[in-house]
N, CA, C and O atoms as a GROMACS GRO file, in nm:
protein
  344
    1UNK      N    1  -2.601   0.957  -1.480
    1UNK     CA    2  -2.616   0.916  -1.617
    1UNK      C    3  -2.523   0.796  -1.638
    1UNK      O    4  -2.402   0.804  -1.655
    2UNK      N    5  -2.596   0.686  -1.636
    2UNK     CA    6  -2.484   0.559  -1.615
    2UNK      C    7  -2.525   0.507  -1.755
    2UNK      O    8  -2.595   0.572  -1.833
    3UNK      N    9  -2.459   0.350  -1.787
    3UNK     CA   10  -2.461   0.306  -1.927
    3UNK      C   11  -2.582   0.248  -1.990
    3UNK      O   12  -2.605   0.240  -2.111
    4UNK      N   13  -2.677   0.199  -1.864
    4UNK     CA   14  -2.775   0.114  -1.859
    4UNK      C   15  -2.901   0.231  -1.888
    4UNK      O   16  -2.982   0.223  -1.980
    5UNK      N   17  -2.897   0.308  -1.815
    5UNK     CA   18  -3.030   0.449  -1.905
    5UNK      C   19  -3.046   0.486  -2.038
    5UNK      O   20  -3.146   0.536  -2.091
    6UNK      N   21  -2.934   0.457  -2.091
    6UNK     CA   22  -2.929   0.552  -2.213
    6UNK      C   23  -2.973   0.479  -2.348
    6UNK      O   24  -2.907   0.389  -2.398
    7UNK      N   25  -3.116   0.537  -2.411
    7UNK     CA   26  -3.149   0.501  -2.513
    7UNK      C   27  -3.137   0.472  -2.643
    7UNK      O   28  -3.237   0.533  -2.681
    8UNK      N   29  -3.093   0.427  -2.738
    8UNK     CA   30  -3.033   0.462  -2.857
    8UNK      C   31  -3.132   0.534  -2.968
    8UNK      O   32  -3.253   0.520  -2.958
    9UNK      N   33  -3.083   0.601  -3.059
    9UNK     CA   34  -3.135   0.635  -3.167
    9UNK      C   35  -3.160   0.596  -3.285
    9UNK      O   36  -3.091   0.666  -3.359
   10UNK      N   37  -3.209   0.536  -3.333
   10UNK     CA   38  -3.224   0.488  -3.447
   10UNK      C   39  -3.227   0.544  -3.549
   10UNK      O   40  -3.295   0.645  -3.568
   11UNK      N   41  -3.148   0.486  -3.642
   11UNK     CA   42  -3.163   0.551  -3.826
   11UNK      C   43  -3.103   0.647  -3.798
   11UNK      O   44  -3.140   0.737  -3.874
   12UNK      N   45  -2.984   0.704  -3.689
   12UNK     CA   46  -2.897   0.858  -3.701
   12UNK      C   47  -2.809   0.840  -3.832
   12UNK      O   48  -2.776   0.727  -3.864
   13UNK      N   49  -2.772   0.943  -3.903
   13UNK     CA   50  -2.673   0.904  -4.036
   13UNK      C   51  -2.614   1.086  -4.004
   13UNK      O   52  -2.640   1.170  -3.919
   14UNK      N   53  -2.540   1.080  -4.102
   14UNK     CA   54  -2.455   1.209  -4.093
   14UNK      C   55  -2.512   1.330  -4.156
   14UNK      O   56  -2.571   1.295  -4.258
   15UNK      N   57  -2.517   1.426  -4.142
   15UNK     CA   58  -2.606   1.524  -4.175
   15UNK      C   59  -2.739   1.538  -4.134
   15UNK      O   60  -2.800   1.627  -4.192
   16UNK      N   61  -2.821   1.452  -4.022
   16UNK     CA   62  -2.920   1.453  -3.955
   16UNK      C   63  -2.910   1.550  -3.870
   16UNK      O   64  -2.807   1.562  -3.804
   17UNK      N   65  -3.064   1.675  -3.851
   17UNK     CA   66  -3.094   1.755  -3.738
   17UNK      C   67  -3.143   1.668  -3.618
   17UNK      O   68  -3.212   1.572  -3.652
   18UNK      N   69  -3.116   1.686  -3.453
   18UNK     CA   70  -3.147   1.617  -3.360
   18UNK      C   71  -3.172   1.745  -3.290
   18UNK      O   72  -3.112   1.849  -3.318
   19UNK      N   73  -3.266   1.734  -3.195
   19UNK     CA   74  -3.310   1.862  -3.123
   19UNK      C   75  -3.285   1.794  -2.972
   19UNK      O   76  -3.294   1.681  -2.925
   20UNK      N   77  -3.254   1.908  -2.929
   20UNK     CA   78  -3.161   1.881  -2.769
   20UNK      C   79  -3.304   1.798  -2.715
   20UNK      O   80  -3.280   1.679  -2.694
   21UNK      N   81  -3.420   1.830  -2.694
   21UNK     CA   82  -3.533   1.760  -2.615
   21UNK      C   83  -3.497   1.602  -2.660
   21UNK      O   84  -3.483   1.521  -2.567
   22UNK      N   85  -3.484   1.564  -2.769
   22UNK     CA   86  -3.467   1.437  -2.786
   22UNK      C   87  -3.342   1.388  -2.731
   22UNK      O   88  -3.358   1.283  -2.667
   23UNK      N   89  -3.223   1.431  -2.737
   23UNK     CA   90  -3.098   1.380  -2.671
   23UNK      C   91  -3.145   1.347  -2.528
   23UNK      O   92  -3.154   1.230  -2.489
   24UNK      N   93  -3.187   1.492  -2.426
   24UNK     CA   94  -3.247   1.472  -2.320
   24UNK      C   95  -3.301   1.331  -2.292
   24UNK      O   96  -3.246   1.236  -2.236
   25UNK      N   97  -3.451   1.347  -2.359
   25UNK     CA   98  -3.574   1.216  -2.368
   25UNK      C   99  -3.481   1.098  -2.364
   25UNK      O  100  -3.510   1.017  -2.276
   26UNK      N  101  -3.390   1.071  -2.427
   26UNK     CA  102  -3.339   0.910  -2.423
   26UNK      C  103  -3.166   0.930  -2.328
   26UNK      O  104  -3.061   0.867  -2.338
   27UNK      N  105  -3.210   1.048  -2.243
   27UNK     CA  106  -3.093   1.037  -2.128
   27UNK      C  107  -2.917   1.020  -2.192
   27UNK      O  108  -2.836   0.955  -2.126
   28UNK      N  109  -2.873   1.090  -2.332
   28UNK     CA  110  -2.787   1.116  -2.382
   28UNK      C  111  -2.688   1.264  -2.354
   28UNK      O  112  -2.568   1.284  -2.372
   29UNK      N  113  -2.789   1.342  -2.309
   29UNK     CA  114  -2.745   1.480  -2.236
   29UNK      C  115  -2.758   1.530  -2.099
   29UNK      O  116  -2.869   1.503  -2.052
   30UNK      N  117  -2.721   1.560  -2.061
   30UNK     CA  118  -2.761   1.622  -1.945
   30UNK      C  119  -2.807   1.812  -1.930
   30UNK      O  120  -2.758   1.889  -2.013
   31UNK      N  121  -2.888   1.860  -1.832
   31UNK     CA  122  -2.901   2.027  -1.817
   31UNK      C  123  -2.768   2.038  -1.823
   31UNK      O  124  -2.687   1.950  -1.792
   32UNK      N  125  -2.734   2.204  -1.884
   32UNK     CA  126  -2.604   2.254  -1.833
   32UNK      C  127  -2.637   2.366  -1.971
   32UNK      O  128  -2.710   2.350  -2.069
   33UNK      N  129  -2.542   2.492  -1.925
   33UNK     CA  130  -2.561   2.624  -1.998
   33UNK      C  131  -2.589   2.631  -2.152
   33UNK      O  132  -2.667   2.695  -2.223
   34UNK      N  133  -2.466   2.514  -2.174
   34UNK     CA  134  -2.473   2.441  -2.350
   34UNK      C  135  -2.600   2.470  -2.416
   34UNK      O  136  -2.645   2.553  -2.494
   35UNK      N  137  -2.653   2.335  -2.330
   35UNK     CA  138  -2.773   2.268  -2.391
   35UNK      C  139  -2.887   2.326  -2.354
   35UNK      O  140  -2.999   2.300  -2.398
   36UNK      N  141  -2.862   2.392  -2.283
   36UNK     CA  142  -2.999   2.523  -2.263
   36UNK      C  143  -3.014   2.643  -2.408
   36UNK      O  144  -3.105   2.662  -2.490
   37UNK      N  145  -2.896   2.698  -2.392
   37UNK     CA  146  -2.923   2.778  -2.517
   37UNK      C  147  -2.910   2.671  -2.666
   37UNK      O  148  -2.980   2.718  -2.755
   38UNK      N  149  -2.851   2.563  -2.703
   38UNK     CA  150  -2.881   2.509  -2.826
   38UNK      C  151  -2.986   2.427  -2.835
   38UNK      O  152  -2.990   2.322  -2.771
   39UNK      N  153  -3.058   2.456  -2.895
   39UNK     CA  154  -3.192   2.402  -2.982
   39UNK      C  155  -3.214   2.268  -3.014
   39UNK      O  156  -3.286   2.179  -2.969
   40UNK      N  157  -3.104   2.280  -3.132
   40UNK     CA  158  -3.084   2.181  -3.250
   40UNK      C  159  -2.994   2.133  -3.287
   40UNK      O  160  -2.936   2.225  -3.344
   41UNK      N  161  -2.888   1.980  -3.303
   41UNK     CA  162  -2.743   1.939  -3.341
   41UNK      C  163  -2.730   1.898  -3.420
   41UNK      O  164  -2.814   1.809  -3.435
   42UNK      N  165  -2.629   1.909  -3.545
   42UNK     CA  166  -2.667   1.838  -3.708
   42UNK      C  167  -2.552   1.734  -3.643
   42UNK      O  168  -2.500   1.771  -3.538
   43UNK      N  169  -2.513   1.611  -3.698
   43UNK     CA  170  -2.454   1.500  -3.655
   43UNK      C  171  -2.343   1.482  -3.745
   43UNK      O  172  -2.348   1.436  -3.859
   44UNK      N  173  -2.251   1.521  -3.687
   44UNK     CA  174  -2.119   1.536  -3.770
   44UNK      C  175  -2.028   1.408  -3.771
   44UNK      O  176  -1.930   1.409  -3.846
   45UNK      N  177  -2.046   1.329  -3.716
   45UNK     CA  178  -2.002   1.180  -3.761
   45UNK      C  179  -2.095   1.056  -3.624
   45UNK      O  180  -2.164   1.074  -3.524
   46UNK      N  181  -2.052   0.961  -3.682
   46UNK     CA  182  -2.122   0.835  -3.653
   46UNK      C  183  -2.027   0.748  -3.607
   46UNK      O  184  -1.979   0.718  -3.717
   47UNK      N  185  -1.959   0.679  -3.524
   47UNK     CA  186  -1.860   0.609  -3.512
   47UNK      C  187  -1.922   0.467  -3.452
   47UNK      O  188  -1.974   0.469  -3.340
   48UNK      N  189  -1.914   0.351  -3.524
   48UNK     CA  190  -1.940   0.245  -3.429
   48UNK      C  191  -1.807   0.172  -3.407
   48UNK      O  192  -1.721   0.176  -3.495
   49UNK      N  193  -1.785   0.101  -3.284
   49UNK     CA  194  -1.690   0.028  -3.236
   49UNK      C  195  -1.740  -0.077  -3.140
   49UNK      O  196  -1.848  -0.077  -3.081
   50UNK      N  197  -1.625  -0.184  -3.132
   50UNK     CA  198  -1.657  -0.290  -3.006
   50UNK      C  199  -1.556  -0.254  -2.892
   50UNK      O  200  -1.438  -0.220  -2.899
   51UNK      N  201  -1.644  -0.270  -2.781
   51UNK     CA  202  -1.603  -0.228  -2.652
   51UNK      C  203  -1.633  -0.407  -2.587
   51UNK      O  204  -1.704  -0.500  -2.625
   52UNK      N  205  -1.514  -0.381  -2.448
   52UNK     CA  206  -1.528  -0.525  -2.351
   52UNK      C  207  -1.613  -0.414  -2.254
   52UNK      O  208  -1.603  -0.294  -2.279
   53UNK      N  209  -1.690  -0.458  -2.154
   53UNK     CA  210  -1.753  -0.444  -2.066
   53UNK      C  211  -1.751  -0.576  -1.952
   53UNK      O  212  -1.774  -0.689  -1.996
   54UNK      N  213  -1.726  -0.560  -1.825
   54UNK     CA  214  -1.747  -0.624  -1.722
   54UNK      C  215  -1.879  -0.616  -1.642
   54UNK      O  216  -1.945  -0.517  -1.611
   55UNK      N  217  -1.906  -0.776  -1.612
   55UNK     CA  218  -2.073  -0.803  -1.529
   55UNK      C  219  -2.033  -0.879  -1.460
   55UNK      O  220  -2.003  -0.990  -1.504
   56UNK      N  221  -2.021  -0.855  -1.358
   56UNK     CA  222  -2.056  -1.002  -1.208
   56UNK      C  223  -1.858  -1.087  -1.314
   56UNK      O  224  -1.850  -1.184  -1.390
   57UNK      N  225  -1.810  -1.048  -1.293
   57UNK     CA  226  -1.648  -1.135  -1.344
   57UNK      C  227  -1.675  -1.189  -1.461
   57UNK      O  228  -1.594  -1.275  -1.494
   58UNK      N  229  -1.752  -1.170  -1.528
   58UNK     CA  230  -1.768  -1.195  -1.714
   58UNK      C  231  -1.688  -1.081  -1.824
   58UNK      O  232  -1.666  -0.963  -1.796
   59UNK      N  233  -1.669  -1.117  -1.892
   59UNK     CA  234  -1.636  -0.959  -1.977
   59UNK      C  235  -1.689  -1.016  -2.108
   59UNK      O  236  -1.665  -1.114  -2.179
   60UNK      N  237  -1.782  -0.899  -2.111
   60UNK     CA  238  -1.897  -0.954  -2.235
   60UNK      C  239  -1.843  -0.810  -2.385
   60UNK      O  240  -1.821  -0.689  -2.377
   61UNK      N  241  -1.842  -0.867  -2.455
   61UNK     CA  242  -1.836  -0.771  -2.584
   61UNK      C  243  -1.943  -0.707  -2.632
   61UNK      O  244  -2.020  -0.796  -2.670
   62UNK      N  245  -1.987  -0.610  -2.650
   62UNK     CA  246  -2.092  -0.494  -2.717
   62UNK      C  247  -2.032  -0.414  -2.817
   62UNK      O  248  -1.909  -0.414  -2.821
   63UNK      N  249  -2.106  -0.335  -2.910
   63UNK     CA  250  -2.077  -0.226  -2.972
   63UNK      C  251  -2.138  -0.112  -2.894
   63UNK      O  252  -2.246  -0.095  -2.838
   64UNK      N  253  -2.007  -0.027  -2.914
   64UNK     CA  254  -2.074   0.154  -2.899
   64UNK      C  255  -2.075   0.206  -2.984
   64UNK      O  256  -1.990   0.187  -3.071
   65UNK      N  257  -2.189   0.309  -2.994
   65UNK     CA  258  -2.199   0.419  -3.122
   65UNK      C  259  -2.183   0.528  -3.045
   65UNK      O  260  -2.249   0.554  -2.945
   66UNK      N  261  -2.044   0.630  -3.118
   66UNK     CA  262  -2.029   0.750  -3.079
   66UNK      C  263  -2.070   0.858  -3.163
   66UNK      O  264  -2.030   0.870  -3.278
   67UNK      N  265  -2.144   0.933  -3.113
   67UNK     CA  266  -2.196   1.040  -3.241
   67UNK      C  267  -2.139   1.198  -3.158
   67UNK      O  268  -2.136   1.229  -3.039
   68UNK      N  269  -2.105   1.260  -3.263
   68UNK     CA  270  -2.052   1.378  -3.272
   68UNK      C  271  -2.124   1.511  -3.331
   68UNK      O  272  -2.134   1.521  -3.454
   69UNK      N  273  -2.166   1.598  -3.261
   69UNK     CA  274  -2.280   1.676  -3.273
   69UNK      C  275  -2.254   1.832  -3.284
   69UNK      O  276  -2.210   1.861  -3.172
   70UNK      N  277  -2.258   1.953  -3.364
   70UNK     CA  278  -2.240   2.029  -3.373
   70UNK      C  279  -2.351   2.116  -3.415
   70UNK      O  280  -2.446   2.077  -3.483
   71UNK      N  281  -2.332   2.243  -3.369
   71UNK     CA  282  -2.417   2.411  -3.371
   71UNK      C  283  -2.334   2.520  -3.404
   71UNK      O  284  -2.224   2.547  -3.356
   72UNK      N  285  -2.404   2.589  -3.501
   72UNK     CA  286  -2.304   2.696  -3.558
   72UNK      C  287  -2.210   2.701  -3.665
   72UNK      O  288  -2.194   2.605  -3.740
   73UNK      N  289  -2.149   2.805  -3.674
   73UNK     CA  290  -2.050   2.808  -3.776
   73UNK      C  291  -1.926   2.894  -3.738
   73UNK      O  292  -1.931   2.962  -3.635
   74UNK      N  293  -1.816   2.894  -3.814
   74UNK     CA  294  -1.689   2.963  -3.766
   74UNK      C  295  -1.629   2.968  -3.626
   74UNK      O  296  -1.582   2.867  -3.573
   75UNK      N  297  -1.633   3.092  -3.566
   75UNK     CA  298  -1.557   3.104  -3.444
   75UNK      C  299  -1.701   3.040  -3.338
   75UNK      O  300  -1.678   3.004  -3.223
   76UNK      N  301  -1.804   3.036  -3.380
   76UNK     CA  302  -1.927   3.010  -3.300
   76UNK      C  303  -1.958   2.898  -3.294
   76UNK      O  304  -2.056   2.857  -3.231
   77UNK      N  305  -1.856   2.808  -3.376
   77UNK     CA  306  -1.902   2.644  -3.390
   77UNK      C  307  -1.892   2.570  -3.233
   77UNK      O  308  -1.782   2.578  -3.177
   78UNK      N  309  -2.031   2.484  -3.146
   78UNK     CA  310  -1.994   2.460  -3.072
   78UNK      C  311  -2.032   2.302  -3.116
   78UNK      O  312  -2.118   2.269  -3.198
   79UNK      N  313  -1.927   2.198  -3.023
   79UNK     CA  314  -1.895   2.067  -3.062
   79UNK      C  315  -1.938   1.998  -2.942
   79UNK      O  316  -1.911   2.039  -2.829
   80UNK      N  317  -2.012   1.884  -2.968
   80UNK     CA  318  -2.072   1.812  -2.837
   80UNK      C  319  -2.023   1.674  -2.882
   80UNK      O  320  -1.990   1.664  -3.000
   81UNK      N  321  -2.012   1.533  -2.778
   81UNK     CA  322  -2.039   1.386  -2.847
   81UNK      C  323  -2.113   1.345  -2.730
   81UNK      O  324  -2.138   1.394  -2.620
   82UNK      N  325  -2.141   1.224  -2.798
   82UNK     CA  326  -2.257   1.134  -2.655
   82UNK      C  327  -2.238   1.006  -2.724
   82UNK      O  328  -2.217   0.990  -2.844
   83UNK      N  329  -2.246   0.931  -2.645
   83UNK     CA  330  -2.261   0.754  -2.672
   83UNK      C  331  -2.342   0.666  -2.659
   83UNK      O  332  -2.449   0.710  -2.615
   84UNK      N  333  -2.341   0.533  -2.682
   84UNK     CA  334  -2.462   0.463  -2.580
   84UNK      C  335  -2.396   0.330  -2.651
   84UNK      O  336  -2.307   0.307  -2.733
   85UNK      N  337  -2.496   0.248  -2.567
   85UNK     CA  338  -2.445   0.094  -2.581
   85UNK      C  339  -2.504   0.000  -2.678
   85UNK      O  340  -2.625  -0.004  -2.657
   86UNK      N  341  -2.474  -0.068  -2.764
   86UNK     CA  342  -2.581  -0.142  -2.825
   86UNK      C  343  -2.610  -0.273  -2.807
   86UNK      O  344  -2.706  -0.324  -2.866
   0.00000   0.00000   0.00000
């Protein structure tokens, strides 16, 4: 899962449902026990930032969007994030 696969999402805002098949589909998740049993992630924040990135001895500037993803409630709350490049 490198930087160049990963799809972005469009129109995510805070309080949005995302269902694990879609994280999958645009290569933001990977299999693993988690994401087998959760369904569905409401999007508990949105973070954009500028990142440097290196190509061939260039260092080019991009934004990343970090989103922060949660299932459950109380002692059952489980917390995921994923990124991608824009």
């Amino acid at each position: 899962m490198g930087l160049t696969n990963r799809k972005p999402i469009k129109g995510v805002k805070k309080g949005d449902s995302i269902t694990t098949k879609k994280l999958k589909e645009h290569n933001l998740l990977r299999d693993s026990p988690l994401t087998k049993t959760v369904r569905s992630w409401k999007v508990e924040s949105v973070k954009i930032s500028d990142v440097s990135l290196t190509k061939k001895k260039k260092i080019i500037a991009k934004q990343k969007t970090v989103i922060v993803l949660t299932n459950g409630k109380g002692e059952k709350l489980k917390r995921t994030r994923t990124f991608w490049i824009n």
